[in-house]
Every structure is written in C-alpha cells, then in structure tokens.
N, C-alpha and C positions, 0 to 999 in steps of 0.2 A: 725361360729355360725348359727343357727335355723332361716331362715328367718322368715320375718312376714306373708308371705301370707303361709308358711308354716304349722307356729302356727294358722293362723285361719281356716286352712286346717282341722288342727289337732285336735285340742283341745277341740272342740265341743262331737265332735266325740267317746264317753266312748267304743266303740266296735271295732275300730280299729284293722285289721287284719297288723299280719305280714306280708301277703303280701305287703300291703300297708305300713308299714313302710319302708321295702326292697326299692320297687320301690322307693317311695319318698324320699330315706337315710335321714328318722326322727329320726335317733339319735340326742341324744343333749349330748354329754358329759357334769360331771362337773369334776371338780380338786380336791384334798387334800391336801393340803401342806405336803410335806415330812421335818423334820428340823433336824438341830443339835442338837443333847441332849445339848450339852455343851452350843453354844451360841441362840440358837434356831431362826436363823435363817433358810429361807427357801432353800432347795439346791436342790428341784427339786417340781414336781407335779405327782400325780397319777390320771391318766384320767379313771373317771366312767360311764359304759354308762347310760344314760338314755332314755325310750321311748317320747312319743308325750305328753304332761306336759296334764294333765288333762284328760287322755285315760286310760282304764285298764292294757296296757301298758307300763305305763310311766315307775314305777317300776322295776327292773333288773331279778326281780324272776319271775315274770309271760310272762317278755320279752322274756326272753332265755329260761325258760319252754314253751312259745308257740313255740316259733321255732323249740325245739328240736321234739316238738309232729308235726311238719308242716314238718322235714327232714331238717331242713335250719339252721341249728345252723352253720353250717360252713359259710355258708351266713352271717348273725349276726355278728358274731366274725370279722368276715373281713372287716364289716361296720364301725364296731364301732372303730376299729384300723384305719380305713379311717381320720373317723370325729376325732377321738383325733387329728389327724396329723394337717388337715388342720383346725381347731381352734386353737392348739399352734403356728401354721406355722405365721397364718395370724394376733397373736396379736401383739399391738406396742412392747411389752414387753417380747417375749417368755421366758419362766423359764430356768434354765440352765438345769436339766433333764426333762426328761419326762419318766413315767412309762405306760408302756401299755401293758395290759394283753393279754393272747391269753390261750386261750380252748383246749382241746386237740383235740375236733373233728375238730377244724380249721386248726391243725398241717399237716392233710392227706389230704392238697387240697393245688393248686397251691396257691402263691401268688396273688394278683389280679392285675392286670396295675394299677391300680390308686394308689394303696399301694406302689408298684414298681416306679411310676413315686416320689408320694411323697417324699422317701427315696431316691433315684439317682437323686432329683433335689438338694440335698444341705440341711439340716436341719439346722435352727439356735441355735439346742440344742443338748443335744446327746441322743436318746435314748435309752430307757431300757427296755428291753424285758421279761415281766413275763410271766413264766410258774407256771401254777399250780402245786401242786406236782402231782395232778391226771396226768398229760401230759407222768411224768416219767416211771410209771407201765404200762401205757395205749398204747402208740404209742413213745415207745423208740426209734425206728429209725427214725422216721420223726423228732421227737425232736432233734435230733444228725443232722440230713439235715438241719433243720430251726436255730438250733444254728452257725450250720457254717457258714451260710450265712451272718445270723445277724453278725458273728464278721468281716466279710470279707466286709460288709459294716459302720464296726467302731459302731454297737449296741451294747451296753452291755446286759449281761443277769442278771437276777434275779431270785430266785426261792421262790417261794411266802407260805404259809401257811406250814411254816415249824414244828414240829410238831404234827400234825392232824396224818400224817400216818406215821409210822415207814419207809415204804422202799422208801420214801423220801429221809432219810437220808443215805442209802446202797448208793441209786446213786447218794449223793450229789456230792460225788469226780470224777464222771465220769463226770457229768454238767460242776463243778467247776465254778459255776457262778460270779458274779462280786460280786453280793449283792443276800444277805441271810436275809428273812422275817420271823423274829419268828411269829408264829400262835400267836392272841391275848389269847388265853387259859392258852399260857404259862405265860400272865402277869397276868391272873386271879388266878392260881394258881403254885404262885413259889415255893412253900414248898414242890413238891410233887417228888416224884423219879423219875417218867417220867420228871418232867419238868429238874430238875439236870443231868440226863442223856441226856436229847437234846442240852440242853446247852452245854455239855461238849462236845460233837460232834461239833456241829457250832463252840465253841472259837475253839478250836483245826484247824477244819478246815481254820477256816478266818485266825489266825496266820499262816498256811502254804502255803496261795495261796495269801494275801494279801484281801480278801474278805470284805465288810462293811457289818453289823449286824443290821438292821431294827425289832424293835419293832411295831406291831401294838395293836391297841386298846387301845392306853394312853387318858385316861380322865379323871383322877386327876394328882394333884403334889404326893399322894401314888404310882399312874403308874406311873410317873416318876421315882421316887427311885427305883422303882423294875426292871423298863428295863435298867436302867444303872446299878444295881447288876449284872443282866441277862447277861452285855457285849454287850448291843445295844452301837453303837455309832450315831445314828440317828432314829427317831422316827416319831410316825403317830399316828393320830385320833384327837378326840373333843379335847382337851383340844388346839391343837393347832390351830385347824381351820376347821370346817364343809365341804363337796361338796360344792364345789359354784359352779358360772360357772367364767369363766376365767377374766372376766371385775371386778370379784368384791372382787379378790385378788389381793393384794400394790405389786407390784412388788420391794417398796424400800427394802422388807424384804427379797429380792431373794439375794443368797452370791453363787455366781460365781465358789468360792473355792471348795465347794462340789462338783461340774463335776470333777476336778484333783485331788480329792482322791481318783476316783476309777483309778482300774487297764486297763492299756491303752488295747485296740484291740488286742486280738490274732489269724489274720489272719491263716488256716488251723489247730489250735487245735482239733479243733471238727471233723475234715477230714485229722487224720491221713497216711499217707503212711511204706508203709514196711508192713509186716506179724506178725502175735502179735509173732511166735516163735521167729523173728529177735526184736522185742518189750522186748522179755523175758531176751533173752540172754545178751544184752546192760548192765542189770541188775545184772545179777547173771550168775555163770559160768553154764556148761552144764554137767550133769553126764550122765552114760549111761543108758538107756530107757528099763530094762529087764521087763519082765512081774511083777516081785517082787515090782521092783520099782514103775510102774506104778498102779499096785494095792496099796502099800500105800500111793501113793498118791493119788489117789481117794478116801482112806478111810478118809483122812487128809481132803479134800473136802468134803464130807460126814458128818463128824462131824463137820465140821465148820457151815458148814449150821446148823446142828441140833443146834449149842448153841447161834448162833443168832437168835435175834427176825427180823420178816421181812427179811429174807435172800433171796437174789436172785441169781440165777444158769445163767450163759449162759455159750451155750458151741459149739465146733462147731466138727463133729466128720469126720472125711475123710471116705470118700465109702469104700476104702479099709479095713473098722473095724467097721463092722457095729455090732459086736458083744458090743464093746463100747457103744452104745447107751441105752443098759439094764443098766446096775449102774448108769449111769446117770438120768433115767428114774425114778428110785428108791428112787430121790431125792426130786420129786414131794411130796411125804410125811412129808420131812421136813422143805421144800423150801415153801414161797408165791408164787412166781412165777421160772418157769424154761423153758427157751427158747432152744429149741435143734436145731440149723444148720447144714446144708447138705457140707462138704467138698471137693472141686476137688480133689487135692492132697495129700498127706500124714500128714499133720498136725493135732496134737488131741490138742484142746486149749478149758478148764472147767476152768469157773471162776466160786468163791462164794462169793457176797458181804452185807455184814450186815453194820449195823450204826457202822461209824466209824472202819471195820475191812475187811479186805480180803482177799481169799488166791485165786492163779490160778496158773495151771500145763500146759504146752505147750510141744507137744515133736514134733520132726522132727527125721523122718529116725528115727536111732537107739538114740538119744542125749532127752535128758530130763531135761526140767528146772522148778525150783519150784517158785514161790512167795509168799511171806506172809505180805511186806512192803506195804503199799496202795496206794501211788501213781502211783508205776509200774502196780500194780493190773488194777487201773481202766484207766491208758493207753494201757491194751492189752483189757478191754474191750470195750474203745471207737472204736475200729478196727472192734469188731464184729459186735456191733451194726450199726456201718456204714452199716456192711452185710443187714442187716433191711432195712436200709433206698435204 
C-alpha cells in the first residue's frame, strides 16, 4: 500500500511529473473482483494502476500517456506489476488469482529484479498474466519469450480485450492462453455478426485447450444474461464490485476453487524444440516438394490469407531460395501483417493465420508437408516466432 508520507508527498501536488512518480514508485494499485457467473463468488482480483490520488496523474490515461510522451512507458508497466505484487503479497488475506496486465512496450525490456525477486520469492496466489491483444501484432516474439517464462514460473496467461481487433483472434491459438477476456463491446452489442463470430472463435477454442471465458463490463443483471449466453464462465465490472483498493474487499467472498479451474503450468510450450519441418511431419505425412507442388501450395497460402479477415503470414525462407521470398512478398496485399525470416538451412516454412483458421507448408530437401488442422498450424508457428524473440 501508498504510505502516508507518501500520499502527503503526493497529493498536494496537481503537477506531478512521471519522473517523480517513477522515483518515488507512486503507484497505488486498486482491485476488481473477478467472479463466477454461476455462484458469484470472488475467484481472483484484477490490479489497476493508479497515479498519486489527487495529481493529474492519478488517472491511468493521462498516467501512461505521460510516460509514453516522457519514453518511460516500459518503466510504468513494470512499476505497476511491482506494486500489484507487493500489495497482494503483503495483505492478511491474498486473493486466490491475481490478474496483472503488461503493455507491449514493456514486453521488449528485461524483467526488472524487484519483479524477479517478487515472483521467485513464492507467491501466496497464482498469477495471471494479461496481454493486451495490442502485445500480439506488436512484439510477437517477446510475447512468446515472456510467455515462456511466465509458464516456467507457474503464471498463467490471459489475453485481454478480445474482440477489439480481429488478428487477436489469428493468434489466439499460438498464445493458447489460460483465460480469454471478451472485449466489453461484445456484451454491449450481442446481436451483431462480429460479436457471433468472436464468440464462435473463443467457445471453440476454450473447449479445445480447456481455456475460462471472462466477460468484461457486466453492470446490470441484462449483462449478466448476455455474458453467460456469450459462454463466459466468469465475469467482471460494476455490478460486482468497483476498484477499490485491497483492504476494502471481504475476502469471505474469495472461493479458492477458481485458481484449480484453470489449466495447470505448461513448462516449455511457448519455447518449443525441434524444427517446424520436424513439427509438420509428426502431423501429416510427407509428399514430394516438385516445384508444382510447392507453387500450389503457395497459392493454397495465398488465398487463405485473401479470405480471412485479419490474416497473418509468417514465414521463414532458407538463403538457398531466395527467389521464394517474392510470392511471399505478394502477400503483404492481402495479409495485416507478414513477417519474412532469414533461413540457415534448407527449410521453407509460410504460415497463414486468420480467426479461428490456418494453413502452413514446411519443405525440407526434396519432402513437402501441408497443414490445414490449427493446432499443428500454430505449433510450427510458435517455433518461428521464438526466431523473433
């Protein structure tokens, strides 16, 4: 918590510079209860930061708009994961999760010691690590570095405002997170074809990874009916309980059982080994790699992307074929985003992933293997983007 000589530090003070928050770590986080639709007890907390109570700071949008105009938003981000820690650490009562966001400019900088110390000292909770979907498009390989990490230290991931942007949902299955945060948008408007189509994405995925489904922005009993239609199994916002700060939520309402419905740690998912052709083949058998062949499948690649919204390409092409990099190149027209990698060896590996769909071609030597199933899919692309990281 905010000492007192802190707050009279602070709070006077309407002009308070992010420096000065930095130095003095004047975050004050507060909490949200996270509940069960069903019995609505509480099964975790969402730590939000706040600046210095009474400064033009205090606020989160003017906090992290200064910093990002000051270059220090990786600073920030890393504060504010500080102080969540050590306020849940230190109450009599810690929550059984704790949800803590991270930025994506924070994703491309070390961890900090104090962050490190808190986490390898033993947590009384489990953490949950959100990404923004912004993290996903933005810095995919450090996302894939910080996610390993997080599992290797028993953090669960989440991926937050689901949603908002379509190639969220491309790379949902390469995150494969623990817990899936529908964007509050989608409970403002259920009737609509974007929001049917997101949802159909999310169920599908959470039944095949075992995933929990968070609704945010419930603030009537209407949002409640609509996020349990939607396939949330746990919920967020007003109607269950405001930010507060940590003393001034009952801990009797804390249900323990919500940490062991999520999916246990999986040490090294996010830091594959083997080669995505060795990845492909596990899968599916290997045909022979003639030029015929590998032009339909490029062209197979090609229109896949063309019929998804938000489709994303990575591909990685060997030195030896550097004529390969044109058709790929080509894709940038119908792709959001398209990563091109530099190969040692002989291996061509072009993934395309939309919401919910994707296909990848891997060849070694003469041998050529197709994908179209998606979980193989976005297991050869967890390999690449490791390359990233």
């Amino acid at each position: 918590m905010q000492t007192a000589s802190a707050r009279s530090t602070a709070t006077p003070d309407t002009d308070v510079t992010i420096g000065v928050v930095l130095q003095g770590r004047l975050v004050q986080p507060l909490f949200q209860p996270i509940v069960d639709l069903s019995s609505q007890a509480v099964v975790g907390l969402e730590a939000l930061a706040r600046g210095p109570a009474g400064t033009a700071l205090e606020f989160p949008d003017r906090l992290f708009a200064a910093a990002r105009d000051a270059g220090r938003l990786g600073e920030l981000d890393m504060l504010c994961s500080e102080r969540a820690l050590e306020c849940a650490v230190a109450a009599p009562a810690p929550p059984p999760l704790l949800f803590v966001n991270a930025e994506p400019a924070a994703l491309n900088q070390p961890l900090s010691p104090r962050l490190i110390e808190l986490v390898q000292g033993g947590l009384p909770f489990r953490e949950i690590l959100e990404f923004t979907e912004r993290a996903l498009p933005a810095v995919p390989g450090s996302m894939m570095r910080i996610a390993a990490q997080a599992q290797d230290w028993g953090t669960g991931l989440a991926l937050d405002d689901v949603g908002v942007d379509p190639m969220s949902l491309a790379l949902l299955p390469v995150l494969e997170p623990e817990v899936i945060k529908l964007d509050m948008s989608l409970i403002r408007n259920p009737d609509t074809e974007h929001t049917r189509a997101v949802c159909a994405v999310v169920r599908s995925q959470a039944r095949r990874t075992g995933a929990v489904v968070i609704a945010e922005g419930i603030e009537t009993e209407a949002d409640l009916a609509t996020a349990r239609m939607l396939g949330a199994m746990w919920g967020q916002g007003w109607l269950f309980g405001r930010p507060a700060r940590l003393d001034q939520i009952d801990p009797r309402r804390y249900d323990a059982a919500g940490a062991h419905a999520l999916r246990l740690p999986r040490p090294g998912f996010h830091r594959p080994t083997g080669t995505t052709y060795e990845t492909a083949e596990r899968h599916t058998a290997a045909t022979a790699a003639t030029p015929e062949s590998i032009s339909l499948a490029l062209a197979r690649l090609r229109d896949t992307a063309v019929a998804q919204d938000a489709a994303i390409v990575v591909a990685s092409v060997p030195e030896s074929r550097p004529e390969l990099t044109v058709p790929l190149q080509e894709l940038a027209g119908q792709a959001r985003s398209v990563i091109l990698l530099d190969h040692p060896d002989d291996e061509l590996t072009a993934v395309v992933l939309g919401p919910g769909q994707g296909y990848a071609l891997c060849t070694r030597g003469e041998h050529l293997v197709t994908l179209d199933d998606l979980p193989p899919v976005a297991a050869v692309t967890r390999i690449l983007l490791n390359q990233l990281a």
